[in-house]
C-alpha positions as CSV (number, residue, x, y, z in Angstrom):
1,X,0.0,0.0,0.0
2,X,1.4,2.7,-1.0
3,X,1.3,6.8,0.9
4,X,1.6,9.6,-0.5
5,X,2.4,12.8,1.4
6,X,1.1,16.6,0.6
7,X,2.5,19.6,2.1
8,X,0.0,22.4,2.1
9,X,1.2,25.5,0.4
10,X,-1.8,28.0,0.8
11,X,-5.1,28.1,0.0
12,X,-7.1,29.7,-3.1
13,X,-10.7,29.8,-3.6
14,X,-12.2,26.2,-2.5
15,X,-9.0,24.9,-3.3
16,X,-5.9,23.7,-1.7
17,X,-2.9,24.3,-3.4
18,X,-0.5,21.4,-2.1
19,X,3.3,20.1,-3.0
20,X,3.2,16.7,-3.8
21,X,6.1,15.3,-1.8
22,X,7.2,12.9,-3.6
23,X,7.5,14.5,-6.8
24,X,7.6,18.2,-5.8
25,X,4.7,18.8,-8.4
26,X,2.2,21.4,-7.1
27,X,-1.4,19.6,-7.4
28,X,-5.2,21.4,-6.4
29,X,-7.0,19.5,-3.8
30,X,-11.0,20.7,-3.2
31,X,-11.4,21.5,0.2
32,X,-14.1,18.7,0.4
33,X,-11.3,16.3,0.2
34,X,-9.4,17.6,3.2
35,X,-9.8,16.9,7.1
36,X,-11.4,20.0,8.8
37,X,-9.1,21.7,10.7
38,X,-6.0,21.9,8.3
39,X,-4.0,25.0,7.6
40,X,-1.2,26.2,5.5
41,X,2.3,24.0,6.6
42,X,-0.1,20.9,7.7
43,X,1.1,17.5,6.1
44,X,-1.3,15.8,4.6
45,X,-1.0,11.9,4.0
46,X,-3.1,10.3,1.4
47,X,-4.0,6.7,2.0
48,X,-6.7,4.2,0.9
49,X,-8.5,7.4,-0.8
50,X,-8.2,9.6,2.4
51,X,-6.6,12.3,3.1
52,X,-5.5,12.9,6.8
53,X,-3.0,15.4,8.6
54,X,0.6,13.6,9.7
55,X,0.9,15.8,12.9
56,X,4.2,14.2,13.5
57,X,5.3,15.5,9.8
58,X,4.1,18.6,10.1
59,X,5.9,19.0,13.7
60,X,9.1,18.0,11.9
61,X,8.4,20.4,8.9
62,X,8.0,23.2,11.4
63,X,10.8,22.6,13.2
64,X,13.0,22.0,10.4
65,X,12.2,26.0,9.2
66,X,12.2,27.2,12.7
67,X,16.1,25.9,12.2
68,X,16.9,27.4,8.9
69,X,15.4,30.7,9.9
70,X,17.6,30.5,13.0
71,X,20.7,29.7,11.0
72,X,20.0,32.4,8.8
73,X,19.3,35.6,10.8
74,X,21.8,34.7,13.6
């Protein structure tokens, strides 16, 4: 089975705009498709025709630019 993971990039219209992370190919998912809840930055994993937030993902995403950012302005 395989997963594939989204990063949400922003939001337009009734759309989300997402970064297919395997590929890095920017794809439109309709809202209607998405848990409630999600924001821009949220990982989204797609499995079994679902599409659910990877909290642990997005954590790591976070803290991964919370580091660069550091790096850079210090």
């Amino acid at each position: 089975m395989e997963v594939t993971k989204f990063s949400i990039d922003r939001f337009e219209g009734d759309f989300a705009v997402c970064e297919n992370l395997k590929n890095d190919k920017m794809q439109n998912i309709h809202k209607s498709h998405l848990p409630k809840g999600c924001k821009e930055g949220d990982i989204l994993k797609y499995e079994n025709g679902t599409y659910l937030i990877d909290y642990a993902e997005t954590q790591n995403a976070k803290k991964a630019v919370s580091n660069l950012a550091n790096k850079l302005f210090k």
